[in-house]
N, C-alpha and C positions, 0 to 999 in steps of 0.2 A: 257459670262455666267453671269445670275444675281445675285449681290449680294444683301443677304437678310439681311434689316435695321433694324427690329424687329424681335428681337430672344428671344426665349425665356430665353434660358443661353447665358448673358452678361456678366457679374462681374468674373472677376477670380475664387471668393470663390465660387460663384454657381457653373464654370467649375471643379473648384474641387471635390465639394460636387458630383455632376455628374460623373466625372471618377471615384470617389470611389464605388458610387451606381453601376456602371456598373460594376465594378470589383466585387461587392458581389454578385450579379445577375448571373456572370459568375460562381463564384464555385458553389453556388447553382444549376446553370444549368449542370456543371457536375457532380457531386451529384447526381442528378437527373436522367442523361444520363445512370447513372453507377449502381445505382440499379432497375431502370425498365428496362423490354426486356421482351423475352421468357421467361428467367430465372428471378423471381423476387428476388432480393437479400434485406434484412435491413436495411436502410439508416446506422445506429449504424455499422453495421458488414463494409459496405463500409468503414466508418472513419477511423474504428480501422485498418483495412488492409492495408490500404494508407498510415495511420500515421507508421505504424510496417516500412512497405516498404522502406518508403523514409525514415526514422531514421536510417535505420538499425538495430533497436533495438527491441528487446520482449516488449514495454512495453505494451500493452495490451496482454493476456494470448489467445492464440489462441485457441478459443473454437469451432468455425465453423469449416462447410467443408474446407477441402483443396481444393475440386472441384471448390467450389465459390472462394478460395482466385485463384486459377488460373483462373477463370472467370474474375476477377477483374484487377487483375495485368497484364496477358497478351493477353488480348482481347479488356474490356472495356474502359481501364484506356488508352493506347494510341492508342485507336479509337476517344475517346474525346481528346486528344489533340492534335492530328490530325484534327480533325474539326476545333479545336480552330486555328490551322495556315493556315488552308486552307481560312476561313473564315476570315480571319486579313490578309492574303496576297495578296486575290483576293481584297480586299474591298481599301487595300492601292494600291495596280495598278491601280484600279479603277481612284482613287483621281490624281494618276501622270498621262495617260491616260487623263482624262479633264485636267488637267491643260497645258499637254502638245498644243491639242487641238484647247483647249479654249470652250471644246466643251461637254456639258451637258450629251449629250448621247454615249461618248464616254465611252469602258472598255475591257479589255483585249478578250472579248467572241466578243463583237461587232464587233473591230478592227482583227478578224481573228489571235491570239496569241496561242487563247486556240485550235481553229480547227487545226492551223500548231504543234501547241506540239501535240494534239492526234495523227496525222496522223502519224509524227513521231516518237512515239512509238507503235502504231501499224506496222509500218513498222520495227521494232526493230524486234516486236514479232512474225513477220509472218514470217521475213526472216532470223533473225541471227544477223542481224547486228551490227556492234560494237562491238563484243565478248570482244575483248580486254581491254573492258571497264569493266570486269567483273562485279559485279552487281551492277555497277553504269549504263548497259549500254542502259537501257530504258530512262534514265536523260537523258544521253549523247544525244539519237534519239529526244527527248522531244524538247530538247533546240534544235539543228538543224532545227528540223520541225518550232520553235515559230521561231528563228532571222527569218529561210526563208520567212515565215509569212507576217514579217513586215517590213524585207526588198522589200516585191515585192509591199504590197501596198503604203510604201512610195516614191519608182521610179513610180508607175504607177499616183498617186495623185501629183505627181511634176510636176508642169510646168514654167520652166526658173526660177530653181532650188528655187520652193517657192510653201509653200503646205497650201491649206487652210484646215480650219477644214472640211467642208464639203465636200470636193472632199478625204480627207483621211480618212474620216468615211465607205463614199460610196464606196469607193476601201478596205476598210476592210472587208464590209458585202460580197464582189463580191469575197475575197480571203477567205473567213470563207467558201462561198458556195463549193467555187474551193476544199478547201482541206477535205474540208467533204465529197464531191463527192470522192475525192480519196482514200478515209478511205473507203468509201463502196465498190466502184472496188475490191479493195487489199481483203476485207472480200468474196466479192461475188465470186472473182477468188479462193478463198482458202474452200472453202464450202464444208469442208471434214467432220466437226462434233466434229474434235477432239476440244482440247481442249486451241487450239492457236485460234480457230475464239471463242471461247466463251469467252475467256481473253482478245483478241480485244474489243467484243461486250460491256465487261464489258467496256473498256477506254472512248468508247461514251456514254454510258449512265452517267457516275461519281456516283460515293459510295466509299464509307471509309472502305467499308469490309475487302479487306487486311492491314490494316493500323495493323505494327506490333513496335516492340523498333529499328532496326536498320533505317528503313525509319520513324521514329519520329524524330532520332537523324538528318540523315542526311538533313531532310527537317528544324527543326530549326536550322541547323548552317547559311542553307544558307537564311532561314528567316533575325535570326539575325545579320550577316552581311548588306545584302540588306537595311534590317530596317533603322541600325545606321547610315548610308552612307546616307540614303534617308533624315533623321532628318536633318541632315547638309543642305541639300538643301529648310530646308521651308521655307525661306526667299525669295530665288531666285525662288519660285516657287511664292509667293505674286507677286513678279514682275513680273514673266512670264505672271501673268493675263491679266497684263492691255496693252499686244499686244507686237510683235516685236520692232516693233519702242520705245515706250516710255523704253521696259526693255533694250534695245541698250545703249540708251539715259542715262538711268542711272547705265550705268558700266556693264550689266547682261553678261558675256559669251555666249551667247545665242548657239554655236554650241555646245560650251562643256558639258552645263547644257542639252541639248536637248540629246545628245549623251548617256549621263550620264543616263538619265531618261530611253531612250528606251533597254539600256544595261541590266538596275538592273531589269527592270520590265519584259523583256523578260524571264531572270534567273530565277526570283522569280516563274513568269509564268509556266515556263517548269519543275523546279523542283515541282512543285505544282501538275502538270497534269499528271506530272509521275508517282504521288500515289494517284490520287482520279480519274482520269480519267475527263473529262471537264462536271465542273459545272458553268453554265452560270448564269447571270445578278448579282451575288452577289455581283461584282465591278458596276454596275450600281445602285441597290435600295441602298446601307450601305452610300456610300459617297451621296446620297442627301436626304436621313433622317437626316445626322449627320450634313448637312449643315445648315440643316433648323433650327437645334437645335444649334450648338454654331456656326455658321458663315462661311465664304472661308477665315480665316487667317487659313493655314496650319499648325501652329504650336499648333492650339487647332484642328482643323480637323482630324489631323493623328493619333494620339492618341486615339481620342474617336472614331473613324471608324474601328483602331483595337480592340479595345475591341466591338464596338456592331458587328463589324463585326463576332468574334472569337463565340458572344451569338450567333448570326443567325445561324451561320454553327452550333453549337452542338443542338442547338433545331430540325433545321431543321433533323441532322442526324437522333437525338429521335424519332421525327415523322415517318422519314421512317422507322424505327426500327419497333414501334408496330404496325402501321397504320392498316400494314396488317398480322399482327405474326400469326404464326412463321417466318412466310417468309419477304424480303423485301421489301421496294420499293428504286428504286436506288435514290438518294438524287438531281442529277440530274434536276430528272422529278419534283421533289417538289418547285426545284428553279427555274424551267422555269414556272412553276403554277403559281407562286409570281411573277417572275420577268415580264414574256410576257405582263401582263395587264398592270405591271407599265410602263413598254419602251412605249405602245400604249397610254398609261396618258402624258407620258411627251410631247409626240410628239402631243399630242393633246393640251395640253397646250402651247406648242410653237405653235399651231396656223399653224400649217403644215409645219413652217419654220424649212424645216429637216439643223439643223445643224446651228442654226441662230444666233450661237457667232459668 
């Protein structure tokens, strides 16, 4: 992967002054998310509700509807923050995904993650599965469906147990195809109408529509676990860059860190896909904007690709919110809008060298 020698943010204080910029950008964008829709609410009456909320406290006099404070607190408020983690969790897979690699075009949607978590939770939905899991048990089908994923494209890109980036790229697009096809089998054989093939149909397309407080809660725990685990490794992932051998060379674990990597990001993965249903390229565009702007040391990378990440995802929801009001568009389709022409940029700018790290 190249790395880029003029950045524009160099100097620590710039990457400072940068993640703070991005952070205000962020609440504004949800602010933003949170009083336009169908329903237009007043930026003011947003604050005060939020601020009452999360205090606990009366201290502004509740003079609005009560319809808009439930508009707010239990629809719009953790649909945006649900974006915000879907949008910072796809975008950090994204980052580990190339670095694991080494490979520019590599991301959880490419690598066949996000197709194996949908199919297995469509397979949850159609058939029962996992009850025991009670309503964890779409997560549970999730992650089943991602490890299988990428367990089969990394046995099938192995040869004399050594996997390049581009034979595991091209084994992820071949396994994304496989389980997407099997997601539509599973829909096509069930073509009853009810209301298990349209809850499917929703997991392929991706939207935040159900996005409610106990799936906020449970998808940040397991964000912030995955996150802090992951920080720990940006060092060993600097090294992981510059190839097997030389990270061997200088002390790197290289099974443990690699194991490591594919573990948290399948998690992250499948808890992700279990409440937005599969939104693609957003681990591809975030981590090489964020590159191009403060560099591959991972330890300024991660960071600033979860916050522009968390902007993308809530803008992008906003869009598909009014694009077409009342109605939706599933967010999905707005990130393969974006993402498909960029994937066709990269790879044109690599010169056709599919997978040329």
């Amino acid at each position: 992967m190249k790395v880029t020698t003029h950045l524009p943010i160099r100097r620590k204080r710039n990457f400072v002054f940068f993640c703070i910029g991005l952070g205000i950008l962020l609440v504004l964008a949800m602010i933003l998310a949170i009083f336009s829709g169908s329903v237009s609410i007043p930026p003011d009456v947003v604050c005060k509700v939020l601020i009452n909320r999360i205090t606990g406290q009366k201290i502004f006099d509740p003079t609005w509807n009560t319809a808009l404070e439930t508009i707010i607190w239990t629809m719009r408020f953790p649909r945006v923050l649900m974006a915000l983690m879907v949008g910072a969790g796809l975008s950090l897979c994204g980052i580990l995904m190339q670095a694991l690699t080494r490979n520019s075009l590599a991301d959880p949607y490419i690598l066949g993650i996000s197709s194996g978590a949908s199919a297995g939770a469509v397979a949850v939905i159609m058939y029962g599965w996992f009850s025991f899991m009670g309503q964890f048990h779409i997560t549970f089908g999730a992650a089943i469906g991602a490890f299988l994923a990428i367990i089969i494209a990394m046995r099938v890109s192995s040869v004399n147990n050594h996997i390049t980036s581009t034979q595991l790229v091209l084994a992820g697009i071949a396994v994304s195809t496989l389980f997407t096809a099997l997601t539509n089998l599973m829909i096509y054989y069930k073509q009853t109408g009810d209301d298990k093939v349209k809850t499917a149909i929703y997991w392929m397309m991706g939207s935040l529509s159900g996005a409610n407080w106990s799936g906020v809660l449970y998808v940040f725990i397991v964000f912030l676990i995955c996150t802090v685990v992951l920080f720990f490794f940006a060092d060993s992932l600097d090294v992981l860059m510059l190839g097997d051998d030389a990270a061997t060379t200088l002390g790197v674990n290289l099974t443990r860190i690699k194991l490591s990597i594919i573990i948290l990001c399948t998690i992250l993965t499948g808890a992700i896909v279990s409440v937005s249903g599969v939104i693609g390229f957003v681990g591809l565009i975030i981590p090489h904007i964020t590159r191009s702007l403060v560099g591959s040391k991972h330890s300024r990378l991660m960071p600033a690709s979860v916050l522009l990440g968390g902007l993308f995802a809530i803008l992008c929801d906003w869009i598909s919110r009014i694009i077409v009001s009342p109605e939706e568009l599933p967010i999905g389709v707005l990130t393969a809008l974006f993402g498909a022409p960029f994937f066709l940029f990269l790879i044109r700018k690599s010169r056709s060298k599919f997978g040329g790290a």
